[in-house]
C-alpha positions in Angstrom: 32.8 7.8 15.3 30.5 7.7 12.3 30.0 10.8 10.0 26.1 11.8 10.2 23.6 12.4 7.5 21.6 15.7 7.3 18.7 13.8 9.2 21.1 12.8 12.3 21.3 9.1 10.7 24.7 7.1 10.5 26.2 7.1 7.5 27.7 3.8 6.4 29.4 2.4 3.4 28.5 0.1 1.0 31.0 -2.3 2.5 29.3 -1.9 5.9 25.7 -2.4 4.3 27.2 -5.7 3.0 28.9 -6.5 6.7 25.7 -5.4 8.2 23.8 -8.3 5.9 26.1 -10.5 6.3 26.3 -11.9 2.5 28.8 -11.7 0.2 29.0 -13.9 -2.8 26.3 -13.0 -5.7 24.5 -10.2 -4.1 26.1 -7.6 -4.2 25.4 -5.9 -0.9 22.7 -3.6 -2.0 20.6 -2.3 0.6 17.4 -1.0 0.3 14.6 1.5 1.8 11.1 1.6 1.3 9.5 4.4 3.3 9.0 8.6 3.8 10.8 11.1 2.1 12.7 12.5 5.4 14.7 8.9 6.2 15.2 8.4 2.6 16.9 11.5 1.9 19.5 10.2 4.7 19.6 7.3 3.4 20.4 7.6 -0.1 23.3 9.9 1.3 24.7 6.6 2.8 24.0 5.0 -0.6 20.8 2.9 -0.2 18.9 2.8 -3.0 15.9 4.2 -1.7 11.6 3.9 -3.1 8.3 6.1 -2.2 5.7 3.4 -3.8 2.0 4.5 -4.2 -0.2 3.4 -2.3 -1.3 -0.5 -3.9 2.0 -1.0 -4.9 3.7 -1.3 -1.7 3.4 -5.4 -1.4 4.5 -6.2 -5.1 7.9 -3.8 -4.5 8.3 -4.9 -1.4 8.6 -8.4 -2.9 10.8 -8.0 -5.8 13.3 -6.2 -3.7 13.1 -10.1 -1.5 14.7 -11.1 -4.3 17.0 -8.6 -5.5 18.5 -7.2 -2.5 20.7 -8.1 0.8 18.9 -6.2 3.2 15.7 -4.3 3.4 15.0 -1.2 5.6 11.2 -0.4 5.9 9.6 2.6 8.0 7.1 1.4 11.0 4.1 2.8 8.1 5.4 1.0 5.1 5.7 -2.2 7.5 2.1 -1.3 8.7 0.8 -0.9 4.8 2.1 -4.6 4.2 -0.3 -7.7 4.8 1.0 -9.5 8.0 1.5 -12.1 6.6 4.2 -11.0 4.2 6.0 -9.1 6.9 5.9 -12.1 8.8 7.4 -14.8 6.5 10.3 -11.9 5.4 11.1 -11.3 8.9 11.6 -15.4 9.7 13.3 -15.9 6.7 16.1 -13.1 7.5 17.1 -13.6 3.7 17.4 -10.6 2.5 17.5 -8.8 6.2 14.7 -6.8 6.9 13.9 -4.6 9.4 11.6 -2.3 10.3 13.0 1.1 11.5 11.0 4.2 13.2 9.3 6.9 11.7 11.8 9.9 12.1 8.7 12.1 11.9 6.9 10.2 14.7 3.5 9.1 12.6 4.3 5.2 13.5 5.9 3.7 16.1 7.2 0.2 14.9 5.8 -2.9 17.4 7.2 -3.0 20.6 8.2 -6.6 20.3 9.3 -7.1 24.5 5.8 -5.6 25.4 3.9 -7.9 23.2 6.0 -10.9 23.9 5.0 -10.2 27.8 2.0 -9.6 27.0 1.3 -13.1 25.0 3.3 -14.8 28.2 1.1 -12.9 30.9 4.3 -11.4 32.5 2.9 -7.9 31.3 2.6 -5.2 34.1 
């Protein structure tokens, strides 16, 4: 079982960040978290390297870490401060992984993507 962080998060190693990514090569496996204070804390305990950007400067970090890292964790706000668009294009493009993770405090729920899906098909209840 995997140890746990101070905020009840898993803690992984570098190696598993990398694994997790699934790159090797010339990255070299660095995972990254833009979002609150709270997750960040746990994550930097599992060795992210983590940022708390002011507001404005969200999209132009969020961009140089596209190139620079292997995988990109966002909260559900930080993902909601970013133009769609962006979001969008980093999502499809799945190099570096991104994804968007809840808020541990509960201010932002990340999209529910089976509800929308339903929703754009008509199947919703």
């Amino acid at each position: 079982m995997a140890a746990r962080s101070v905020v009840g998060l898993p803690m992984l190693s570098r190696g598993a960040m990398v694994r997790l990514a699934g790159r090797r090569g010339d990255m070299t496996g660095r995972c990254c978290f833009i979002g609150d204070e709270v997750t960040a804390a746990g994550l930097r305990l599992a060795g992210a390297d983590v940022y708390q950007p002011r507001p404005g400067e969200t999209t132009a970090l969020f961009q140089r870490l596209r190139t620079e890292a292997t995988m990109i964790l966002l909260d559900a706000g930080t993902a909601a401060a970013l133009p769609s668009i962006v979001l969008a294009e980093a999502l499809r493009e799945q190099r570096p992984l991104v994804q968007v993770i809840p808020d541990l405090r509960g201010r932002h729920a990340p999209v529910d993507v089976v509800a929308a899906l339903k929703r754009q098909l008509g199947l919703a209840d």
